[in-house]
C-alpha angles and dihedrals in degrees: 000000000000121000125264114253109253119163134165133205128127141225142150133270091234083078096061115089119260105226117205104212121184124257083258094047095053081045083058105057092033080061105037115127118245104238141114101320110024131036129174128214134185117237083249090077121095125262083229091049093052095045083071086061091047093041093047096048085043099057095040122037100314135251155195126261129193119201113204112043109123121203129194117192103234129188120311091026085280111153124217126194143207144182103250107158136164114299090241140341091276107051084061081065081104097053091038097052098042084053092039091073102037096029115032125205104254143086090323100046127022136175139207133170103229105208118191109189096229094040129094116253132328124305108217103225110206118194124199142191134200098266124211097231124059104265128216139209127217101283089054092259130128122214133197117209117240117185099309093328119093106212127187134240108222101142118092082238103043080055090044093057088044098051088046096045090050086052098067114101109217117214087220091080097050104110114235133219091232105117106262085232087088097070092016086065098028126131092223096052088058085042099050091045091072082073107048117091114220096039130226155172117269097247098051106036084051093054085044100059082037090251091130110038119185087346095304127106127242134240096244082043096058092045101053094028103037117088086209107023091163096071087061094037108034111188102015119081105024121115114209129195123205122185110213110186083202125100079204116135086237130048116232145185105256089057099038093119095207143355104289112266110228111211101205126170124089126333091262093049095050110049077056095048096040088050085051101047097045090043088054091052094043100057092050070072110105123168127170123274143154092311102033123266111014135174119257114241128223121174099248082215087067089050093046096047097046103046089046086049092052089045099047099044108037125114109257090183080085126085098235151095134244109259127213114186115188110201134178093258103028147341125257128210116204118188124183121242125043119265116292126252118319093354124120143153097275094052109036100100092058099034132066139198135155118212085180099050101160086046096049091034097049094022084061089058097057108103110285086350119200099239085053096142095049110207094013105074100104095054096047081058097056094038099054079054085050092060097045086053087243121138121261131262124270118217113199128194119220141189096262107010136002131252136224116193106193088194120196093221128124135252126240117265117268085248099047085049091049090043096055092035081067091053094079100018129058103220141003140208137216089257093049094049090046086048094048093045101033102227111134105200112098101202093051090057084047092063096043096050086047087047089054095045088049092061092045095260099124130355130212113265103240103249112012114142113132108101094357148295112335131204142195132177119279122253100236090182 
């Protein structure tokens, strides 16, 4: 395995640049929510113990963090937060020096003082990247950021998967020949910058987050900053949506419905666009039901999710666009480029990994942005189908892109998915039948297990008391 990145030169915090933010500004980092991308510490906190937060943003997508926010737990577990920074630039030396030799000052790591006029002291803002080499903090160890937790690697294999993982080159941080004045100029990257503490002018914000490289734009630049990046990258970042009248397993001329309707703009505008567009064509969908034609229902929050998954995540090395295919009895998302790393089909919904770490990490800070849960997306997805009593997703790996099939197809009754649950397991309980059937209210699933005891279904185990009622089938014999 390849060494851990520690390097050591000092220098004090005066050279670092002093920052004036705005009295909403400030309002905007004391309230900034701990997650994936974003964490704040009070200047209380250890040097070593920071360096787990810096570590851990450096080895997975990257991150900000704001040193000098002080937080206190009051009643009711409600947190409030102040502005509580270092006195001045150069009692931070401490911190400055203890990140200078794990964590130097270049592309990978930089550091700012934010001052606000009416706020006590300097916050020290430290910006990092997703580094190539496996980075470590001061105890050695190297972390990984899940959600807002930093948590070591200290297994050979846990090494192993991080080693390999920092060895994928994404295709979002290749320069393009397209001129920079077209994120440079843009009206979403002055957009985008009101939102941005602190703030900053277009050129330089964009060469900071390595969005323009040796005057050139990047891919990931171009696809979150152009207003048409597909005239720069054809074939590579359109989404297209098809409508088949067919419950065929492939989609064909004579029932493609109209011409397909390319979504094209930035990433952001797109995945809105895209969900629009397919929820309109879904709805023109009737089938018969209880009261005769009725629209077929999909949770807007699947599609969404999907399709912003699709969009984050594809390979944009390859020359191709996302593909949505409505069809009579489901939707399909096709996305182009096979799974990252160590991620499959089995295990998408608990791991996690970003190929396209700058566009999930600065798409996620547009206003309401579509990759809001980061991390979660998926499972929001399965679980909205879940509620409408519709089957899950499947997601399919393929030789060249992977497949998601949203299928409007029903689940199993409560009672047929307990029923063949006991045909490999003796008993059940109340919690294993909620988990099976997905139905979260206890005492619902109380009623319906009675109810199947009462018919002679199931039948209550003697004796059993300890965490709860059980059940196995009846002997009808």
């Amino acid at each position: 395995m390849s060494e851990m990145v520690v390097q050591e030169k000092m220098f004090p915090s005066a050279d670092l640049p002093e920052v004036p933010i705005s009295e909403s500004q400030a309002d905007l980092v004391a309230r900034m929510e701990e997650g994936q991308f974003s964490d704040v510490k009070s200047i209380a906190i250890a040097p070593a113990k920071l360096s787990h937060t810096i570590s851990a943003f450096a080895n997975t997508d990257g991150g900000e963090l704001y040193i000098g926010i002080s937080e206190q737990i009051l009643g009711g577990n409600v947190k409030q937060r102040e502005w509580d920074g270092f006195q001045d630039i150069e009692a931070a030396n401490g911190h400055m020096q203890a990140f200078e030799r794990y964590f130097p000052l270049g592309n990978d790591f930089q550091y700012e003082f934010m001052r606000c006029a009416n706020r006590k002291g300097v916050v020290l803002h430290v910006t990092v990247s997703r580094t190539q080499g496996i980075i470590a903090a001061t105890d050695g160890k190297a972390y990984i950021r899940r959600g807002a937790q930093n948590l070591p690697q200290t297994k050979s294999d846990e090494l192993r998967r991080l080693e390999y993982t920092k060895g994928v080159i994404s295709f979002e941080g290749h320069t393009t020949k397209a001129p920079k004045e077209l994120i440079v100029e843009s009206p979403i990257t002055r957009d985008y910058l009101n939102y941005v503490v602190p703030s900053a002018q277009p050129a330089a914000w964009l060469k900071k987050q390595a969005l323009i490289m040796n005057d050139m734009p990047t891919v990931a630049g171009l696809l979150l900053f152009a207003e048409e990046p597909q005239a720069q990258l054809p074939k590579r970042c359109g989404i297209k949506v098809y409508r088949y009248e067919t419950h065929e397993t492939e989609g064909y001329r004579d029932v493609l419905t109209f011409i397909p309707i390319t979504v094209e703009g930035c990433l952001y505008e797109q995945i809105k666009e895209a969900v629009t567009v397919t929820v309109t064509e879904v709805e023109k969908i009737k089938r018969m039901g209880p009261g005769g034609l009725q629209p077929i229902t999909y949770p807007q929050e699947t599609l969404h999710e999907i399709i912003t998954n699709a969009v984050i995540h594809r390979d944009y090395s390859i020359a191709d666009d996302v593909h949505v295919r409505i069809f009579d009895n489901r939707i399909e998302v096709q996305s182009p480029g096979r799974l990252p790393a160590h991620i499959t089909p089995d295990n998408i919904l608990n791991e996690r990994f970003a190929r396209n770490g700058a566009i999930v990490r600065l798409l996620n800070k547009f206003p309401n942005p579509p990759n809001r849960d980061v991390g979660e997306g998926l499972n929001t997805a399965f679980e909205k189908m879940h509620q409408l009593g519709l089957k899950e997703p499947s997601i399919e790996e393929r030789d060249a892109d992977v497949l998601v099939t949203i299928r409007h197809e029903p689940l199993a009754s409560p009672e047929q998915t307990i029923m063949k649950f006991l045909e490999t397991h003796s008993t059940i309980r109340n919690k294993e039948a909620r988990e099976i059937t997905h139905i979260r209210d206890s005492d619902k699933m109380k009623r319906i297990l009675s109810t199947m005891a009462d018919k002679g279904e199931i039948e209550g185990v003697p004796g059993a008391q300890f965490g709860g009622m059980k059940y196995q089938k009846k002997n009808k014999s």
